[in-house]
ZANUNU-373138 format. One record per residue (C-alpha): residue number from 1; residue in three letters; y, x, z. Coordinates in Angstrom, 3 decimals, decimal comma. Each point is the difference from the previous one (the first is absolute). Example, Ala and Ser with C-alpha at 12.3 -4.5 7.8 and 13.67 -1.06 7.14 Angstrom:
// ZANUNU-373138
+-----+--------+----------+----------+----------+
| num | residu |        v |        u |        w |
+-----+--------+----------+----------+----------+
|   1 |    ALA |   -4,500 |   12,300 |    7,800 |
|   2 |    SER |    3,440 |    1,370 |   -0,660 |
+-----+--------+----------+----------+----------+
END
This chain:
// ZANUNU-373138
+-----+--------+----------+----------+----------+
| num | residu |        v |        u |        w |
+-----+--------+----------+----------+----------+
|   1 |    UNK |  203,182 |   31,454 |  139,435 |
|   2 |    UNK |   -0,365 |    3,416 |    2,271 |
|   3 |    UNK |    2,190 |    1,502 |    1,596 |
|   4 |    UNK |   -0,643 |    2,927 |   -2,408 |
|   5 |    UNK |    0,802 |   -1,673 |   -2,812 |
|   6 |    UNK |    2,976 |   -1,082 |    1,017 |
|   7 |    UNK |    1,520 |    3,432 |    0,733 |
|   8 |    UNK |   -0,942 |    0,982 |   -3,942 |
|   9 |    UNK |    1,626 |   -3,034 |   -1,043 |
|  10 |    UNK |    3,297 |    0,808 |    2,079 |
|  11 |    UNK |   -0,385 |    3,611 |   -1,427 |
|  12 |    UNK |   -0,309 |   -0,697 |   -3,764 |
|  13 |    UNK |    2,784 |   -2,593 |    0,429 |
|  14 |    UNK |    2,531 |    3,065 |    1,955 |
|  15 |    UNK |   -1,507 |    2,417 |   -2,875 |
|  16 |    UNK |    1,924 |   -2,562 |   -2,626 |
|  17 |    UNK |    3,113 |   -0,365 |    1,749 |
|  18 |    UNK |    0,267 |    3,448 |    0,287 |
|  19 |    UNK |   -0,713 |    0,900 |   -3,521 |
|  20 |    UNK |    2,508 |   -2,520 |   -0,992 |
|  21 |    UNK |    3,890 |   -0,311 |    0,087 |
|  22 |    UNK |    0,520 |   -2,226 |    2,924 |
|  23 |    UNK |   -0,155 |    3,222 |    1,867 |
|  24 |    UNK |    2,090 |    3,027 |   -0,788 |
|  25 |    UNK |   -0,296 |    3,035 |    2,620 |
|  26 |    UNK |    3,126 |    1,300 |   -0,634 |
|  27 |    UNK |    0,743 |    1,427 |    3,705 |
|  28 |    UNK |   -2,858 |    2,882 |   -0,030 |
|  29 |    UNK |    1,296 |    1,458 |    3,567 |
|  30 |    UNK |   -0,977 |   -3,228 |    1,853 |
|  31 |    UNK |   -3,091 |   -0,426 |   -1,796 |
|  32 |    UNK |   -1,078 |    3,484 |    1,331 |
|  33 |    UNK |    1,346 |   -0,590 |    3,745 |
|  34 |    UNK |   -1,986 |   -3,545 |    0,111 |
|  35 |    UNK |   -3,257 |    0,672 |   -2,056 |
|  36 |    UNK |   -1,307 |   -3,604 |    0,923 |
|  37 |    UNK |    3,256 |   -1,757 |   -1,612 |
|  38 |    UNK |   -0,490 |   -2,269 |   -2,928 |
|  39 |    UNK |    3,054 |    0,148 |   -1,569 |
|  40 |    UNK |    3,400 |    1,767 |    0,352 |
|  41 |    UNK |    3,711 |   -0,919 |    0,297 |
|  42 |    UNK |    1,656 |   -1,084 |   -3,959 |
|  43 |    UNK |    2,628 |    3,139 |   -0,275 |
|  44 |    UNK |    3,818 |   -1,097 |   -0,563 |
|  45 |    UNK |   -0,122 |    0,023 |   -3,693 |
|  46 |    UNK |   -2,609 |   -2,605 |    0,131 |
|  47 |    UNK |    1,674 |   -2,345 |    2,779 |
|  48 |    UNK |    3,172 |    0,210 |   -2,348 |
|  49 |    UNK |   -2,175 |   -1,191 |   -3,174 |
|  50 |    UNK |   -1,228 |   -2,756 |    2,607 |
|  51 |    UNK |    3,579 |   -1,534 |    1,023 |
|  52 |    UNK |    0,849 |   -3,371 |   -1,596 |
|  53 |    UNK |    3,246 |    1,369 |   -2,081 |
|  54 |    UNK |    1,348 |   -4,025 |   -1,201 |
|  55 |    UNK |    3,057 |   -1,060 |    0,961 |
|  56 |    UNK |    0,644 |   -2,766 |    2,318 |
|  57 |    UNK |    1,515 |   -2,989 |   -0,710 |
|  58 |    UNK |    1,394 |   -2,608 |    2,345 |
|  59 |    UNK |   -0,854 |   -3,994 |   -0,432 |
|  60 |    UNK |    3,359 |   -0,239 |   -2,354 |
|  61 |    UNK |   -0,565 |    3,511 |   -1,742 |
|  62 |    UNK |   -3,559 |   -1,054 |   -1,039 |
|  63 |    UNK |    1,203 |   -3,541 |   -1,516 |
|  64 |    UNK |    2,381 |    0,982 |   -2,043 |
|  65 |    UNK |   -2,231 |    2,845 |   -1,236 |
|  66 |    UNK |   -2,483 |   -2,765 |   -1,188 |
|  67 |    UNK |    2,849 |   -2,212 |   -0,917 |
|  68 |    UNK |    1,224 |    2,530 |   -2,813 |
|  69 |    UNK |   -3,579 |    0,225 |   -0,865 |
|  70 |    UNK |    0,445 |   -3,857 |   -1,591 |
|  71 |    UNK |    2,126 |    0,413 |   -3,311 |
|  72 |    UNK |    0,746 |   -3,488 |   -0,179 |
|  73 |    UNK |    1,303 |   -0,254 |    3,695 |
|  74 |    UNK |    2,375 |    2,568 |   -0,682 |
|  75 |    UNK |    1,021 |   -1,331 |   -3,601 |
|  76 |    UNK |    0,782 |   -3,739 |    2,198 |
|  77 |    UNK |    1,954 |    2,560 |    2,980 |
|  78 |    UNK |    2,128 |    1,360 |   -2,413 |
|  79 |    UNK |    1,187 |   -3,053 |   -2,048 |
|  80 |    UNK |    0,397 |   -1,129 |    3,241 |
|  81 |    UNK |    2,557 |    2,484 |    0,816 |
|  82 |    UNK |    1,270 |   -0,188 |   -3,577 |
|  83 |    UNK |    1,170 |   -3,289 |    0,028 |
|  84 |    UNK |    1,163 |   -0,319 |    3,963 |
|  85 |    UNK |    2,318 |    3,396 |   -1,337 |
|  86 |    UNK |    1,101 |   -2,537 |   -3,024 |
|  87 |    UNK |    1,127 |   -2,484 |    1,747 |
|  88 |    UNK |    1,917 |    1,781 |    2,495 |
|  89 |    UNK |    1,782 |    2,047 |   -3,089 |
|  90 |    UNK |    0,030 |   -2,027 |   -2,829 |
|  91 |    UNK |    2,332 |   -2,506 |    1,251 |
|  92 |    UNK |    2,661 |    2,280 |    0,925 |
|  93 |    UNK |    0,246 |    2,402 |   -2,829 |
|  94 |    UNK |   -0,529 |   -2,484 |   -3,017 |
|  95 |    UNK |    3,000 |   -0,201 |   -2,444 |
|  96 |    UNK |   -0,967 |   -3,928 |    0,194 |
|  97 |    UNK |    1,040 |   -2,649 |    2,356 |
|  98 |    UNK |   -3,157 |   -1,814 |    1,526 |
|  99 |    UNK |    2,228 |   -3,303 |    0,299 |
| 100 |    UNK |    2,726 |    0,405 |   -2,368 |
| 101 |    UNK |   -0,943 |   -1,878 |   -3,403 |
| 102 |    UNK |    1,534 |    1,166 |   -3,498 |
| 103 |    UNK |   -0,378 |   -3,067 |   -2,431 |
| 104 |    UNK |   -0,137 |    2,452 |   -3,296 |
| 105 |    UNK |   -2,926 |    1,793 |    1,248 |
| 106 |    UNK |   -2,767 |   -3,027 |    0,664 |
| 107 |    UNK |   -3,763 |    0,284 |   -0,672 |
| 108 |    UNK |    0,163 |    3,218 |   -1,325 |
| 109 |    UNK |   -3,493 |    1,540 |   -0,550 |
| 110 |    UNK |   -1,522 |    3,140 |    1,690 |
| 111 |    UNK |    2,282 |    3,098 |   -1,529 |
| 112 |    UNK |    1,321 |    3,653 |    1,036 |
| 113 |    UNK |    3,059 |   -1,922 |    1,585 |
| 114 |    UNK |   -1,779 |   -2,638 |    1,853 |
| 115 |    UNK |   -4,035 |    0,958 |    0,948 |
| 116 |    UNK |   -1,005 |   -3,038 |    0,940 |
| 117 |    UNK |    2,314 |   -1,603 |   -2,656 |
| 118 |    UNK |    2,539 |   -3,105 |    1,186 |
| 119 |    UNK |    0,176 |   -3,595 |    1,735 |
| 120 |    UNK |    1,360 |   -2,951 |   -1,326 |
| 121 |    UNK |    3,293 |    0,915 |    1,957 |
| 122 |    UNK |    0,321 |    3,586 |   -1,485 |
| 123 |    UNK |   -1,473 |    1,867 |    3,369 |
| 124 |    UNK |   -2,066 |    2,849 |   -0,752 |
| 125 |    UNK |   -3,440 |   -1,132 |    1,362 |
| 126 |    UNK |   -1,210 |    3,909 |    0,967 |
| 127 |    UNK |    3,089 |    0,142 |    2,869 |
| 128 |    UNK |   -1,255 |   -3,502 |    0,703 |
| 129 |    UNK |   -3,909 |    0,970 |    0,765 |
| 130 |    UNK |    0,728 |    2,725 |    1,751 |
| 131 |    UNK |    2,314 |   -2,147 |    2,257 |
| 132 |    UNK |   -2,102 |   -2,667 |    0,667 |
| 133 |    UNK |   -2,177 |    2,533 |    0,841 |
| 134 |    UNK |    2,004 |    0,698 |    3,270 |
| 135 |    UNK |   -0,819 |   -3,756 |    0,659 |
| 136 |    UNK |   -3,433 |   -0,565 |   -0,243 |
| 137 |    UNK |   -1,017 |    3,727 |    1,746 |
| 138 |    UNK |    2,402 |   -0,695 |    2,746 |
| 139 |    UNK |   -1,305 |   -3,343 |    0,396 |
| 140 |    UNK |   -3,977 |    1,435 |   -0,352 |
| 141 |    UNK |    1,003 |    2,962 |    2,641 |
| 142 |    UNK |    1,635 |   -1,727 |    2,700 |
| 143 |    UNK |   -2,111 |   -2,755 |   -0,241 |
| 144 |    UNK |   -2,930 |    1,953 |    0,274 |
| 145 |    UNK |    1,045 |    1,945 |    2,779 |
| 146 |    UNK |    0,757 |   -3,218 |    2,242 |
| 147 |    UNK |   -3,304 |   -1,301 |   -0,847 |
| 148 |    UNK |   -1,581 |    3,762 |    0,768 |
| 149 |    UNK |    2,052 |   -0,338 |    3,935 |
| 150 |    UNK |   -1,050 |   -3,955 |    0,299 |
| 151 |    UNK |   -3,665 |    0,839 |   -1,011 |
| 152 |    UNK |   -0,628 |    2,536 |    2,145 |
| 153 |    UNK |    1,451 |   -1,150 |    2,747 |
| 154 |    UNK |   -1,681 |   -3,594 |   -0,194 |
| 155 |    UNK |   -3,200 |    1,655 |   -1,608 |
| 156 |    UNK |   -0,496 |    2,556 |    2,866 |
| 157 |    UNK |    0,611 |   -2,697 |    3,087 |
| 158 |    UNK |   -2,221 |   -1,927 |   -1,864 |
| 159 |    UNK |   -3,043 |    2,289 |   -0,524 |
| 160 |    UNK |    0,547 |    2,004 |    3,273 |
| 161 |    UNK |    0,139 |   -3,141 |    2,786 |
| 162 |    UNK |   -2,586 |   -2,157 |   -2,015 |
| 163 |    UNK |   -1,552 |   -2,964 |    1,365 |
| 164 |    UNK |    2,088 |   -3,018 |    0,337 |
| 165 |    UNK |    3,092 |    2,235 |   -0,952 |
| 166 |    UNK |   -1,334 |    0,940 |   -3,611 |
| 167 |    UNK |   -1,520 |   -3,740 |   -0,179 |
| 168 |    UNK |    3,683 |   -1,010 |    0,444 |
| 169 |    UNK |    1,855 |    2,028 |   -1,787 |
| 170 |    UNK |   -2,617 |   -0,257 |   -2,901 |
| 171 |    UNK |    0,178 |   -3,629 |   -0,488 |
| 172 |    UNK |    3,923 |    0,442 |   -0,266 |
| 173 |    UNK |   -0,290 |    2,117 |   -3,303 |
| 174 |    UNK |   -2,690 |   -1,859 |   -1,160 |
| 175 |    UNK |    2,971 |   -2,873 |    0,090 |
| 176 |    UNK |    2,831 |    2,433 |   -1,312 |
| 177 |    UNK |   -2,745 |    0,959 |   -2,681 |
| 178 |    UNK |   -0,270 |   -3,651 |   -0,962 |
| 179 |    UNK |    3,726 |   -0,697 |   -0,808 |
| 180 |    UNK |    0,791 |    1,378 |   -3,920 |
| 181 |    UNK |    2,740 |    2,045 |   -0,290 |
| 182 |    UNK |    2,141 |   -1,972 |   -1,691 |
| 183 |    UNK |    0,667 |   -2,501 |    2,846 |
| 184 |    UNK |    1,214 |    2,630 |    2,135 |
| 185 |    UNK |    2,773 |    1,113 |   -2,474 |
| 186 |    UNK |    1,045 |   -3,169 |   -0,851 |
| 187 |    UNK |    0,603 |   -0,808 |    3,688 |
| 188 |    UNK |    1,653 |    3,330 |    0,072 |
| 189 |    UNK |    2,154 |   -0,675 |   -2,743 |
| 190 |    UNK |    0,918 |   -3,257 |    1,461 |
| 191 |    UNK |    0,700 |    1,582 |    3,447 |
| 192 |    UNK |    2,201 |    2,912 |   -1,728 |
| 193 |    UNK |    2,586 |   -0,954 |   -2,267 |
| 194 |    UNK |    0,308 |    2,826 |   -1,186 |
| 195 |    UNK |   -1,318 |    3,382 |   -0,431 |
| 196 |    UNK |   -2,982 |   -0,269 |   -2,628 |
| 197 |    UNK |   -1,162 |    4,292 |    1,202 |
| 198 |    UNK |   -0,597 |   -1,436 |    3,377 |
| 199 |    UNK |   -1,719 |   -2,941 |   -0,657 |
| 200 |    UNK |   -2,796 |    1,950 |   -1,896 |
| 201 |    UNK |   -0,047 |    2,182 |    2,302 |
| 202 |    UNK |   -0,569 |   -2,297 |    3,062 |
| 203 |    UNK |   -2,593 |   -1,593 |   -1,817 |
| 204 |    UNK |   -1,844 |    2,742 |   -0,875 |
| 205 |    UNK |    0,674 |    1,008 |    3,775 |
| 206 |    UNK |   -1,917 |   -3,255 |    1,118 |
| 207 |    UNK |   -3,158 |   -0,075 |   -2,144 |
| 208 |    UNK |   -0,882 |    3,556 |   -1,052 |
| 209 |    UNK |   -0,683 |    1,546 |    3,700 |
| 210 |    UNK |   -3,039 |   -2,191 |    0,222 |
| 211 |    UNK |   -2,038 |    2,728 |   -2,381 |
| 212 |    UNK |    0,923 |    2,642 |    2,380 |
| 213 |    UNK |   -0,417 |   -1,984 |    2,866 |
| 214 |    UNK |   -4,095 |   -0,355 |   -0,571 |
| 215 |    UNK |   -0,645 |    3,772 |   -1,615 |
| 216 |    UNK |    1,874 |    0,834 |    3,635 |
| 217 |    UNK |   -2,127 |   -2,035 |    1,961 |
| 218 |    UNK |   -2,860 |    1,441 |   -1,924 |
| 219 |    UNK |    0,560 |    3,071 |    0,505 |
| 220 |    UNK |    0,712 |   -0,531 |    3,839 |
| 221 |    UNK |   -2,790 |   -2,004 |    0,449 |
| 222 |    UNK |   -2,815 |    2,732 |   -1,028 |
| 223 |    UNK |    2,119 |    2,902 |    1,488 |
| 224 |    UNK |    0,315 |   -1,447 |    3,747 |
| 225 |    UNK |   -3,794 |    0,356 |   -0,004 |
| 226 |    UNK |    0,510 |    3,718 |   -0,394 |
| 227 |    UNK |   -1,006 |    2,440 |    2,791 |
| 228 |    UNK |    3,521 |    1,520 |    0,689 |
| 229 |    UNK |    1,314 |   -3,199 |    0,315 |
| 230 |    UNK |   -2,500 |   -0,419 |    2,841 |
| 231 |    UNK |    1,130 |    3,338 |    1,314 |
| 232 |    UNK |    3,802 |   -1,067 |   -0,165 |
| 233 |    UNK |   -0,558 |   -3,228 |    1,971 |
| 234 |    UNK |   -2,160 |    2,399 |    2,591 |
| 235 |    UNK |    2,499 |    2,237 |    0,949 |
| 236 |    UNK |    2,768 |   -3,288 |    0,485 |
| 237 |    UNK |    2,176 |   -0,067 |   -2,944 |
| 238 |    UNK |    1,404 |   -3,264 |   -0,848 |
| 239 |    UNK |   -0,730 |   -2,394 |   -2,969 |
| 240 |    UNK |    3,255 |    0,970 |   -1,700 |
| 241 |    UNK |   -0,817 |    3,815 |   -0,051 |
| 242 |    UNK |   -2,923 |   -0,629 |   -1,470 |
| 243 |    UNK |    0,819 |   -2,332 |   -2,710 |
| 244 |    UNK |    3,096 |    2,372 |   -1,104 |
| 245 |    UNK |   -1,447 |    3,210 |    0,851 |
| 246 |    UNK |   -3,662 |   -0,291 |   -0,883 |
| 247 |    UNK |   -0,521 |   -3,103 |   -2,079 |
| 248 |    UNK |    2,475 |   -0,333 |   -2,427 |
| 249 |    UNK |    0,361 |    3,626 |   -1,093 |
| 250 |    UNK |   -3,680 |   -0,148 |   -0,859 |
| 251 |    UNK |    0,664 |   -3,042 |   -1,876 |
| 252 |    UNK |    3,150 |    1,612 |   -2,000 |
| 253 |    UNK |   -2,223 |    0,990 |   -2,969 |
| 254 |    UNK |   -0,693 |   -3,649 |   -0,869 |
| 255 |    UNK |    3,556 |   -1,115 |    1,056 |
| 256 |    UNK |    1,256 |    2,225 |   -2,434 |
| 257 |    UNK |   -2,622 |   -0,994 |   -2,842 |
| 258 |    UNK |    0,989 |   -3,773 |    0,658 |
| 259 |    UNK |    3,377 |    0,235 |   -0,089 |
| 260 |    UNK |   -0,118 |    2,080 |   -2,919 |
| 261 |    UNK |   -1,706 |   -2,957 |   -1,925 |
| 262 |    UNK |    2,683 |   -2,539 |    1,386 |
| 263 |    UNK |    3,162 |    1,793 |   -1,542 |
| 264 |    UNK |   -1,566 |   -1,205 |   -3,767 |
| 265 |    UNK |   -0,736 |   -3,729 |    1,191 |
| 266 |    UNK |    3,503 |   -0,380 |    1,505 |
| 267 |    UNK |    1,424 |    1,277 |   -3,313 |
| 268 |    UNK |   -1,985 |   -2,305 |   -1,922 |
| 269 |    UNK |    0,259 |   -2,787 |    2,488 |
| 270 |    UNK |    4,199 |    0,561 |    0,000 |
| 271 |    UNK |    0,314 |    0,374 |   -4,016 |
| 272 |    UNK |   -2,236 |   -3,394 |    0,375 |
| 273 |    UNK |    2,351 |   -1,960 |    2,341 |
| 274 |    UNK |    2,921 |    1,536 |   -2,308 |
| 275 |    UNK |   -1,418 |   -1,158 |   -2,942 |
| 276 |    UNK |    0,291 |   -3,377 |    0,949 |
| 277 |    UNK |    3,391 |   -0,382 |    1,335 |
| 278 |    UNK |   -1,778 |    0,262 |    3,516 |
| 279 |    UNK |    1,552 |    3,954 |    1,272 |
| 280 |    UNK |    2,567 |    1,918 |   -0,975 |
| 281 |    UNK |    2,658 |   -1,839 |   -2,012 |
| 282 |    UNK |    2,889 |    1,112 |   -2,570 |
| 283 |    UNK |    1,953 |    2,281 |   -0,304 |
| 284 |    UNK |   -2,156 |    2,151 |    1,531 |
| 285 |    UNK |   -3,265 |    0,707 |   -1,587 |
| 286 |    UNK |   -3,518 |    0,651 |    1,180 |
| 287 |    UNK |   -3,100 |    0,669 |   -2,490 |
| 288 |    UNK |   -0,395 |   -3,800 |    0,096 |
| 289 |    UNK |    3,530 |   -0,969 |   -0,864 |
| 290 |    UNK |    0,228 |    2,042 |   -2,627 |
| 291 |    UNK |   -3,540 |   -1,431 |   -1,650 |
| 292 |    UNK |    1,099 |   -3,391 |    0,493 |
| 293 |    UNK |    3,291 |    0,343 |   -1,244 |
| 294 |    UNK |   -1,747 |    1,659 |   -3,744 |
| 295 |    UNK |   -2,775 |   -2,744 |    0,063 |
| 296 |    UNK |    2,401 |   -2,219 |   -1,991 |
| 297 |    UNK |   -0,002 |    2,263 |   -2,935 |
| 298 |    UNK |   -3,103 |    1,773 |   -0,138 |
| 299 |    UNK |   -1,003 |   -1,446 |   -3,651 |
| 300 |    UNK |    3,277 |    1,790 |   -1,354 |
| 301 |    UNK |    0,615 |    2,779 |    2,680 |
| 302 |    UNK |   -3,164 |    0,886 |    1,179 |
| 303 |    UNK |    0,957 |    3,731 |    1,415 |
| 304 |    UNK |    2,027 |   -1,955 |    2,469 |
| 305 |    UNK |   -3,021 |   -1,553 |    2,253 |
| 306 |    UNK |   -2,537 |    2,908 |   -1,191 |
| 307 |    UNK |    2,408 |    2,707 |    1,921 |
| 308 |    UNK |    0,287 |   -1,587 |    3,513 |
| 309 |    UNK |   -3,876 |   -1,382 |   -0,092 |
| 310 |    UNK |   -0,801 |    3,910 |   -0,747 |
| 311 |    UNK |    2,021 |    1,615 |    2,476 |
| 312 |    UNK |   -2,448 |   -3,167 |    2,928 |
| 313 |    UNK |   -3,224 |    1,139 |   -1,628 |
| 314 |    UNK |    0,676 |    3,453 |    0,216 |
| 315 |    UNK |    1,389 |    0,627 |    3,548 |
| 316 |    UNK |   -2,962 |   -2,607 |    1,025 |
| 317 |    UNK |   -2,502 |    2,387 |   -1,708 |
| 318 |    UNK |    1,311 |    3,025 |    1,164 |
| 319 |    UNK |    0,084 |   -1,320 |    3,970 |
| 320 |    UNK |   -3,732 |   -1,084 |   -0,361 |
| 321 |    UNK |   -1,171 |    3,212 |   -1,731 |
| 322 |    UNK |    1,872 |    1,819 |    3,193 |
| 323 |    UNK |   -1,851 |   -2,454 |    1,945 |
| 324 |    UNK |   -3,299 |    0,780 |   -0,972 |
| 325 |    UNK |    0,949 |    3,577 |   -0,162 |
| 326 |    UNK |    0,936 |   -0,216 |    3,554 |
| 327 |    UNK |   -2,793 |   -2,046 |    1,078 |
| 328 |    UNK |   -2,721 |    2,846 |   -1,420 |
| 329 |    UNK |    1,999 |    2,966 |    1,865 |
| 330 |    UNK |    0,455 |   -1,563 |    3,404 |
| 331 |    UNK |   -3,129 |   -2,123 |    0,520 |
| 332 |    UNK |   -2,724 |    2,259 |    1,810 |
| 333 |    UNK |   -2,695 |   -2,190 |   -1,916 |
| 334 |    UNK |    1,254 |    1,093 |   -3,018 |
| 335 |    UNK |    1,367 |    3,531 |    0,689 |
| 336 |    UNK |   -3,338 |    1,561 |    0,906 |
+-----+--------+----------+----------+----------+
END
């Protein structure tokens, strides 16, 4: 190819730009000053159509815009708060006594009087649910939230040292891991005399953390590879700065997502150990008590068991659907 047919190539191709509307001369006065100029300068009215005009968000504003995106996620949030509110109120403000037994008023069915209808001692069941719900949330949150400070502090010396540090401490959880959970509360329970809320929740305490543990040492493990964390250990800060400052922030968004998930298997795993005579014991009254205490008549008083087994499958479901919902608006993967 010439040299001459090159230049009518690059002309045609300039004639087409300029005949279409990549190129607006809207500044005529420079145009005239600089004859040999291609284009000119966009006027203000154009740079204004050009600015980006969305609204920032920050990491927290952005997930909980997706999060109300998910309709179920918000459904499981708010029975969530619903029946945390119940709990707290209910018990307080009833007309009925949540030990007190009245004789002339036993296995009554579901009515205007009594919602949830009566036990074989005469106590309305509704004022009963709603305080055993105190039990087996309490036990669920505080549990969880000594297995989320265990976990991430055993998960994140773990993943961050490595080597024969994580071989170690591995192998230990892999042992916890192996020991059911049952053996731990009846050595509990043999230990303490008494107290049945603090023997759940010491078990729970001793075997849940291991979950969190691992998705922390996860999470550590392919972050530490990072190229800031590189840049941290450059300019001399210490291994405890970076695994509180710079490690485990990034990792919150799974933290959060995992311990989310845990809440619903400590409720179920509580109402379990309650169920058989393992957790919290009478008079007080978990989800698990109360089930255990209606199994005897289910064939005649059905409404008893079917009320407490409800109020499990529900809060269970509506923790997991907040899970997930949480899980979709905080993961990057998933966020897009």
């Amino acid at each position: 190819m010439t040299y001459k047919n090159i230049e009518v190539d690059f002309a045609n191709f300039r004639e087409e730009i300029f005949s279409s509307k990549a190129v607006k001369y809207t500044n005529t006065e420079i145009k005239d000053e600089n004859p040999e100029l291609d284009f000119t300068f966009a006027s203000e009215n154009e740079k204004v159509k050009e600015e980006i005009t969305r609204k920032s968000f920050t990491f927290a504003e952005d997930a909980w815009r997706k999060l109300k995106q998910n309709k179920l996620s918000i459904a499981g949030l708010v029975f969530i708060i619903l029946i945390t509110t119940l709990a707290v109120v209910v018990p307080i403000f009833s007309k009925y006594s949540i030990f007190e037994t009245n004789l002339s008023m036993t296995n009554r069915f579901p009515s205007a009087a009594h919602w949830f209808g009566t036990d074989q001692l005469g106590r309305d069941i509704f004022v009963r649910v709603m305080y055993g719900a105190r039990y087996s949330l309490a036990i669920a949150f505080i549990a969880s939230f000594l297995n989320l400070i265990i976990g991430i502090l055993y998960g994140g010396v773990s993943g961050y040292f490595g080597g024969r540090v994580d071989t170690f401490m591995m192998r230990v959880v892999d042992i916890i891991y192996s020991i059911p959970m049952t053996i731990y509360v009846i050595l509990i329970m043999v230990t303490f005399e008494k107290g049945g809320f603090l023997n759940i929740v010491l078990a729970l305490a001793l075997s849940y953390w291991i979950g969190m543990a691992r998705i922390v040492r996860g999470e550590i493990l392919q972050l530490k590879q990072q190229e800031y964390i590189l840049a941290a250990r450059t300019l001399g800060a210490s291994n405890r700065r970076i695994l509180f400052k710079h490690l485990l922030p990034n990792s919150m968004s799974s933290i959060i997502v995992t311990l989310t998930l845990q809440i619903p298997s400590a409720i179920f795993t509580e109402a379990f150990l309650s169920f058989i005579g393992l957790g919290i014991t009478p008079p007080a009254a978990s989800w698990g008590t109360l089930a255990n205490d209606a199994l005897g008549g289910f064939r005649l008083y059905p409404y008893q068991l079917v009320f407490p087994t409800l109020a499990i499958c529900l809060t269970i479901l509506a923790f997991n659907l907040l899970g997930d919902g949480l899980r979709d608006a905080l993961d990057p993967k998933v966020r897009g």
